[in-house]
C-alpha positions in Angstrom: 21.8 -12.1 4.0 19.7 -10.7 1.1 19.4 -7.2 3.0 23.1 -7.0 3.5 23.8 -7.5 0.1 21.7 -5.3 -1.3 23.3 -2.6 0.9 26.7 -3.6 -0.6 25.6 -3.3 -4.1 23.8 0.0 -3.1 26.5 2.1 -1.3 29.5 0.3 -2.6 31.4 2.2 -5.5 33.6 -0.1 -7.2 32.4 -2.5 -9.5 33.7 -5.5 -7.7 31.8 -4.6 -4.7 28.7 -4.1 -6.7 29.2 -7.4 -7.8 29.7 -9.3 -4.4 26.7 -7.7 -3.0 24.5 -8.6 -6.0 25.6 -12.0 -6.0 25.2 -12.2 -2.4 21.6 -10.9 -3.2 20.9 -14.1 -6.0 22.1 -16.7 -3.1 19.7 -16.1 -0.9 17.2 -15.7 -3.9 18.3 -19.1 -4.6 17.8 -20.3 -1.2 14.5 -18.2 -0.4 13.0 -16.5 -3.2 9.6 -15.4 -1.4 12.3 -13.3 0.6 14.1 -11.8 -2.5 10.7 -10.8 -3.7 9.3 -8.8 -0.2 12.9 -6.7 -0.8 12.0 -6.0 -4.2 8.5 -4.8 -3.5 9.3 -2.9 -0.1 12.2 -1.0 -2.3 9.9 -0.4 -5.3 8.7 3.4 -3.5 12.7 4.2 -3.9 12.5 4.4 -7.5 13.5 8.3 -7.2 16.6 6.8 -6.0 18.3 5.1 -8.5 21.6 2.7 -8.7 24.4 4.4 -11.2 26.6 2.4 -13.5 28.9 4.9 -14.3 26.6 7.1 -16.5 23.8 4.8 -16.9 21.1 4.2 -13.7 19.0 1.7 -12.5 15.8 1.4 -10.4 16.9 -0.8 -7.4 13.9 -2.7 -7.5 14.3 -3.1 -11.1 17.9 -4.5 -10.9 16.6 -6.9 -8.1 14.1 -8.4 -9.7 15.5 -9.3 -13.1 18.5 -10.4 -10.7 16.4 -12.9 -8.5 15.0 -13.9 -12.1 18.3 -14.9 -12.9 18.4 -16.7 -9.7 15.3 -18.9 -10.6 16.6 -19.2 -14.1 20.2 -20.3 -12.8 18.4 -22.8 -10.8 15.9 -24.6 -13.2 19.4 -24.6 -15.6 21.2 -26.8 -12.7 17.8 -28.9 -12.1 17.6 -29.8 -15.7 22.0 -30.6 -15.9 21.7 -32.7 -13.5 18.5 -34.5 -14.4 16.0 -33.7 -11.4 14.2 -31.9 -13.6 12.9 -32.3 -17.3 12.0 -30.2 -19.9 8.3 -31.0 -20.4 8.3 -30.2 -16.2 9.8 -27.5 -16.8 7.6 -26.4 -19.7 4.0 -27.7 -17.7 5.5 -25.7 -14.7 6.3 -21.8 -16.6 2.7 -22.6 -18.5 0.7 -23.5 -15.2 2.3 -19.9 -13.5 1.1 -18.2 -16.5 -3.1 -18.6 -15.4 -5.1 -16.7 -14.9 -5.3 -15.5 -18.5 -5.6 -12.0 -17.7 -1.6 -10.9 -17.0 -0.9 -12.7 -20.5 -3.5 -10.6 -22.1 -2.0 -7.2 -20.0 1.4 -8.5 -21.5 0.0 -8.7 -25.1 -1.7 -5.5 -24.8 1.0 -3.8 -23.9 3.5 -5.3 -26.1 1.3 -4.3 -28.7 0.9 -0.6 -27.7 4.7 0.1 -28.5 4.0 -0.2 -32.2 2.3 3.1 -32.6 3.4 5.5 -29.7 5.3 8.2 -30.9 7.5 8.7 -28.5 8.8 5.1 -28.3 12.1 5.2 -26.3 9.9 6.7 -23.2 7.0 4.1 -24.0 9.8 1.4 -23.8 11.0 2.8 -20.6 7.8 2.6 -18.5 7.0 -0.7 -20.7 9.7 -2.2 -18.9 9.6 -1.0 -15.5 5.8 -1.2 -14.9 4.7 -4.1 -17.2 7.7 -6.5 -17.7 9.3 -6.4 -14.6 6.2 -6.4 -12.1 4.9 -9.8 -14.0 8.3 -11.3 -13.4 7.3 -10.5 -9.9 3.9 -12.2 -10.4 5.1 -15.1 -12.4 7.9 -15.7 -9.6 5.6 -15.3 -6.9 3.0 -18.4 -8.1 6.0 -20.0 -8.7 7.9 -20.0 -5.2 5.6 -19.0 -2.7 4.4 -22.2 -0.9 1.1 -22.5 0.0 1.9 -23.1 3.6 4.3 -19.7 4.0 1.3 -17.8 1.6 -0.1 -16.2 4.8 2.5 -14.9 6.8 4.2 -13.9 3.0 1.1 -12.1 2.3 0.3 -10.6 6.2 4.3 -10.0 6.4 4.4 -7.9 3.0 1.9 -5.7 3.5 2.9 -5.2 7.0 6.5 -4.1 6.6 5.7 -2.6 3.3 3.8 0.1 5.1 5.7 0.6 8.0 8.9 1.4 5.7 7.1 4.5 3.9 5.4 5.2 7.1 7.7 5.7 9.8 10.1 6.9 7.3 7.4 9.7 6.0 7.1 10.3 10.1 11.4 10.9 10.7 11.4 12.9 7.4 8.5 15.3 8.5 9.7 15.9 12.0 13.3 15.9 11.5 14.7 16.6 8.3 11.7 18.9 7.4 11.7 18.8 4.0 8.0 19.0 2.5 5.6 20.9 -0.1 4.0 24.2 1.2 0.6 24.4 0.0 -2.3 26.2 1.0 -0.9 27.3 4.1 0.5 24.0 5.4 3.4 21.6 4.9 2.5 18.9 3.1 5.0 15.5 3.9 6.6 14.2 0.9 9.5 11.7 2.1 11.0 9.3 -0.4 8.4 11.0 -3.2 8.4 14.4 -5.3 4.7 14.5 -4.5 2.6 14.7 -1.5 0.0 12.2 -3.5 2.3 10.1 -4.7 3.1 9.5 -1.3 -0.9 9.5 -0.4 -1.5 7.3 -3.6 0.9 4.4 -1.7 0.0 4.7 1.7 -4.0 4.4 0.9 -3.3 0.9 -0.2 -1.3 -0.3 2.8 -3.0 1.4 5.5 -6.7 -0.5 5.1 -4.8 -3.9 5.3 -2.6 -2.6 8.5 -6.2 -2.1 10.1 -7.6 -5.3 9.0 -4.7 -7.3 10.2 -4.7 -5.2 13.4 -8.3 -6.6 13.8 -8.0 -10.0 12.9 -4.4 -11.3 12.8 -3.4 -13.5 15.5 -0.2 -13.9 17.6 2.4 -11.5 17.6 1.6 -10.1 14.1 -1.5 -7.9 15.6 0.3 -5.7 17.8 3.1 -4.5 14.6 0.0 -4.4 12.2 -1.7 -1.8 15.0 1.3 0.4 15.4 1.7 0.3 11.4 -1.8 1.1 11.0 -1.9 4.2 13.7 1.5 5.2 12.0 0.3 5.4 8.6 -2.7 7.3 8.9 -0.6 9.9 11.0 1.5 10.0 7.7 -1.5 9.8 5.2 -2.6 13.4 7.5 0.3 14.8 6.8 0.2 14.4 3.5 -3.4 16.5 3.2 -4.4 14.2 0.0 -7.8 14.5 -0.2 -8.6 11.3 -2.4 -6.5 9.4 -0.2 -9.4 9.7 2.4 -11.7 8.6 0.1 -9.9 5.5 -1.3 -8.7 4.4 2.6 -12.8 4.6 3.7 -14.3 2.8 0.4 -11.0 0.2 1.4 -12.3 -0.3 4.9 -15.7 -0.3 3.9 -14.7 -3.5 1.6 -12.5 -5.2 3.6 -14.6 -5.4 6.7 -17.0 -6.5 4.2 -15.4 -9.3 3.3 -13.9 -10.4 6.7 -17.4 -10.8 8.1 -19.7 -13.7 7.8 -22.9 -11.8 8.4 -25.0 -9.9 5.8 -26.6 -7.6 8.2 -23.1 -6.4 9.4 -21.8 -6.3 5.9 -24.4 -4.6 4.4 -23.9 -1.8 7.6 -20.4 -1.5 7.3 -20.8 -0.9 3.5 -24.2 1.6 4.3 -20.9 3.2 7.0 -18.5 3.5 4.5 -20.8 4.9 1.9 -21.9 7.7 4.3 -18.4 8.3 4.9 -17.5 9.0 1.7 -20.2 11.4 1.1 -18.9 12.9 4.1 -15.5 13.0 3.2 -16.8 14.8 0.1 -18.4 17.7 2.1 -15.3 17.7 3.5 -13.3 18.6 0.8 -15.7 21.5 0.1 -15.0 23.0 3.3 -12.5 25.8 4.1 -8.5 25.7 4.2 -5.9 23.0 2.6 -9.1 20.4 2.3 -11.3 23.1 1.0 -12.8 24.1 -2.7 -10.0 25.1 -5.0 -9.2 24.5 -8.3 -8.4 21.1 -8.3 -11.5 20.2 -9.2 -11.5 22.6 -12.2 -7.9 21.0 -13.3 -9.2 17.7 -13.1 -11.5 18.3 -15.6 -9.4 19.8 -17.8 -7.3 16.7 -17.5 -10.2 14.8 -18.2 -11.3 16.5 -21.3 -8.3 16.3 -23.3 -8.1 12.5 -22.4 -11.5 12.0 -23.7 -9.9 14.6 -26.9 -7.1 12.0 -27.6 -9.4 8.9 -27.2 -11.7 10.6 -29.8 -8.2 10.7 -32.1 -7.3 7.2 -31.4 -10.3 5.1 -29.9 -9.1 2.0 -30.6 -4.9 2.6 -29.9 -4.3 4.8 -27.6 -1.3 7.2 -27.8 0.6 4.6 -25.8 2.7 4.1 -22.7 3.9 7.3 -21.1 3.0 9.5 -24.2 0.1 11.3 -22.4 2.5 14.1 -21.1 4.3 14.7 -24.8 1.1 14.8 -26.4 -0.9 16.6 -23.4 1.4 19.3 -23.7 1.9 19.5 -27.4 -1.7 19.6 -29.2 -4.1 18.3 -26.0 -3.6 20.8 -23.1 -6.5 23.7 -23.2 -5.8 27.5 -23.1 -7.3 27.9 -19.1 -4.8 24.9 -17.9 -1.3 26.5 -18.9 0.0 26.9 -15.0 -0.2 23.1 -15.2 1.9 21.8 -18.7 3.6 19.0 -16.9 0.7 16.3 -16.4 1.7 12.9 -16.5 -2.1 11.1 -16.4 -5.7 11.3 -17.4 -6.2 10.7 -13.3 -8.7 7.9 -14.0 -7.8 4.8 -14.0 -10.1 4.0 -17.1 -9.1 6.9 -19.5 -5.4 5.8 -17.8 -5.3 2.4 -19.2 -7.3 3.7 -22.7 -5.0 6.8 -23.5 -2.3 4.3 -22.9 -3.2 1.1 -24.0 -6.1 1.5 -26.6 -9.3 -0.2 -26.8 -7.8 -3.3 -25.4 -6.4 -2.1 -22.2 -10.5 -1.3 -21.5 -10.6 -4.8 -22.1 -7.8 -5.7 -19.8 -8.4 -3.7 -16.7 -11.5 -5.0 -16.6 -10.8 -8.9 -17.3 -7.7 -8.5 -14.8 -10.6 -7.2 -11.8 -12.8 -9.8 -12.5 -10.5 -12.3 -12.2 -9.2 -10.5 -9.2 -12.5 -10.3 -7.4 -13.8 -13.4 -8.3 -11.3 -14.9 -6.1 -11.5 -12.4 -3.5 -15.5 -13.1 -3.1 -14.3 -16.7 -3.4 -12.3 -16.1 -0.5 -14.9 -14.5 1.7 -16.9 -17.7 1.1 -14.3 -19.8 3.1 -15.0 -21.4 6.4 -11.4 -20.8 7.9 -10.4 -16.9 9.3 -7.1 -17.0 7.5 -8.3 -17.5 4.0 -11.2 -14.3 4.2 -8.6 -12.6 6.4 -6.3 -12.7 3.6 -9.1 -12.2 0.6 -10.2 -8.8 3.0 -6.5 -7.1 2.8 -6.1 -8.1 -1.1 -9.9 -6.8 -1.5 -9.1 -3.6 0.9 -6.1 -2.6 -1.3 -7.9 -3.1 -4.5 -10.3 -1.2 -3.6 -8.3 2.2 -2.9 -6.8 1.8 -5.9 -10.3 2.2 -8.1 -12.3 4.5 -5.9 -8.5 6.8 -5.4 -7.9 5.7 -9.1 -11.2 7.7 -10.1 -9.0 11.0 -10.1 -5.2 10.1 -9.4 -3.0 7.5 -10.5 -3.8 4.0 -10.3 -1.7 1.1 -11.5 1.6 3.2 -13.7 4.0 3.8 -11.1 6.7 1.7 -10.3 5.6 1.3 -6.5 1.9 1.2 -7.6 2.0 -1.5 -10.2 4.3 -4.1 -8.2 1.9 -3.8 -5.2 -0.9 -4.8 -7.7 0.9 -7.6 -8.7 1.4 -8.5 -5.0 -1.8 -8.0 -4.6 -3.1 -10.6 -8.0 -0.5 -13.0 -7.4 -1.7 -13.7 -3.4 -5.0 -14.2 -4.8 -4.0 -16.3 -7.6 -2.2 -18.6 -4.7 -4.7 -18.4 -2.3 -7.1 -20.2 -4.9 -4.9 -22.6 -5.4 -4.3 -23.6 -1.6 -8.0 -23.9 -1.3 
């Protein structure tokens, strides 16, 4: 039911359509909100493809999720009308959804930031889409998902979630054709403007596809497998370098953590480290995955990051300002070809240039709460809760070692797979 409405409000022209098909959307979130929140995380990659009002447009997965907050909100408003619910539950209940205390500080920090970036209507933008509207996601999440249904809602998300982008990327390589030319080869691109960006997503839901395909039982394995050997015949296509990195230090980690034995851990992580080095020799070799510039660029990058830290140590320039002021007083003489870069790509000048001194603080309190519970986790006597802690731990993982040189969390697709990510965590502590 939630599917078919969102395909009404999608296609449908008239605004009375686009009504019934939204509101068709909130009843099912009203019925089954862990649903209403796997659509809004499997449609957050189709943010190039937006919902018009007219002039105005949306992100889909942006109007779904403040729509399935309406939902709850709609609901806890009946609850208290008619007395099954108070207001001191209600209170104890949005406080209790609110721990750990790192998302409240990300939401302070970042609230915070809009006060000195200089271009404030973009800052506002991306404040919205990849702060406010993925901790929705979060806060909803520990607040609907049952601790019984946490598995399969965990298993089931990252499963679909990658065969979407997957066999889509596969159709849109082969049959429409449409890709980047690069180096000699064509590089898939699918529902992205970006060959990485593409990469950037897939390295996070790949690992877990392999993970599951090893130690998911019933009928789950066989769709995991398929997703996994689908996936990393799209991540190829792609020809991202990083990704290869990120998707071995993931496996590395999340077989890691799904094993018991030391001896086998501490070989899987000597494999995956030995991988990576090799991987790096690979990128040093002739063709597409040879030496080139990129490297060269990078620094660059890097370099006038560190230049507008040194300006503003403890603020930052703020949200989505690097690419205004990169290309206005930052960008270096030798990197002109490229004027139009977004990032620092690395995830710790990322979250300083944009946050200031306290988004340091942030990104680091949010992984230590993160991995705390993962290593938790991994300490459990049952397969299901270490299965689970391995795919959270696997994803996390791509994001900082890929995150080193590309784009980590600020991306619409990106950040609400994070917040998957925390929230399952966050649950999965509390079911234990």
């Amino acid at each position: 039911m939630q599917g078919a409405g969102i395909g009404i409000f999608y296609f449908a022209q008239h605004p009375a359509l686009m009504a019934l098909g939204l509101g068709v959307f909130m009843a099912g979130a009203v019925r089954d909100m862990p649903a209403a929140l796997w659509w809004v995380l499997w449609l957050s990659p189709f943010y190039r493809f937006p919902k018009q009002f007219g002039g105005p447009e949306f992100v889909v997965s942006e109007v779904l999720i403040l729509a399935a907050a309406a939902a709850w909100a709609g609901r806890q408003a009946w609850a208290l009308a008619t007395r099954r619910l108070t207001l001191g539950e209600l209170i104890r209940g949005v406080l209790g959804a609110a721990v750990p205390v790192g998302p409240v500080v990300f939401l302070g920090v970042a609230t915070l930031s809009l006060a000195w970036a200089e271009y404030f209507h973009v800052a506002l933008r991306e404040y919205r889409r990849v702060v406010v509207e993925p901790l929705i996601f979060y806060f909803l999440a520990v607040r609907t998902v049952r601790p019984k249904e946490l598995s399969g809602w965990v298993f089931g998300g990252f499963t679909v979630a990658a065969a979407v982008v997957s066999f889509y990327t596969l159709y849109h390589y082969y049959f429409v054709g449409v890709t980047e030319g690069t180096g000699g080869v064509r590089r898939a691109l699918a529902i992205y403007h970006s060959p990485n960006a593409l990469a950037l997503y897939l390295g996070k839901l790949i690992p877990p596809a392999v993970l599951l395909a090893a130690g998911w039982g019933g009928r789950g394995r066989p769709a995991a497998g398929i997703t996994a050997i689908a996936g990393l015949w799209a991540l190829w296509l792609t020809y991202s370098r990083g990704a290869w990195l990120g998707v071995a230090a993931a496996l590395a980690a999340g077989f890691g953590l799904l094993t018991r034995h030391r001896r086998l851990t501490a070989a899987l992580t000597l494999v995956g480290t030995l991988a990576v080095i090799g991987l790096l020799g690979f990128l040093l070799a002739p063709g597409r995955f040879g030496a080139d510039e990129t490297a060269l660029r990078r620094i660059y990058i890097w370099e006038a990051a560190l230049r507008m830290i040194r300006d503003r140590p403890l603020t930052g320039v703020g949200l989505d300002n690097f690419l205004y002021l990169y290309r206005e007083r930052y960008m270096p003489p030798e990197a002109w070809q490229e004027p139009d870069i977004s990032h620092p790509h690395n995830i710790v000048l990322d979250f300083w240039v944009r946050l200031g001194i306290g988004g340091l603080f942030t990104l680091g309190l949010l992984q230590v709460e993160f991995w705390r519970r993962v290593f938790n986790l991994a300490r459990c006597e049952g397969p299901e809760p270490r299965l689970l802690g391995a795919v959270c731990g696997a994803a996390m993982a791509d994001l900082l070692v890929h995150g080193l040189f590309d784009n980590s969390y600020f991306l619409i697709d990106l950040a609400y797979l994070f917040w998957f990510m925390f929230a399952s965590t966050t649950l999965a502590g509390v079911k234990r």
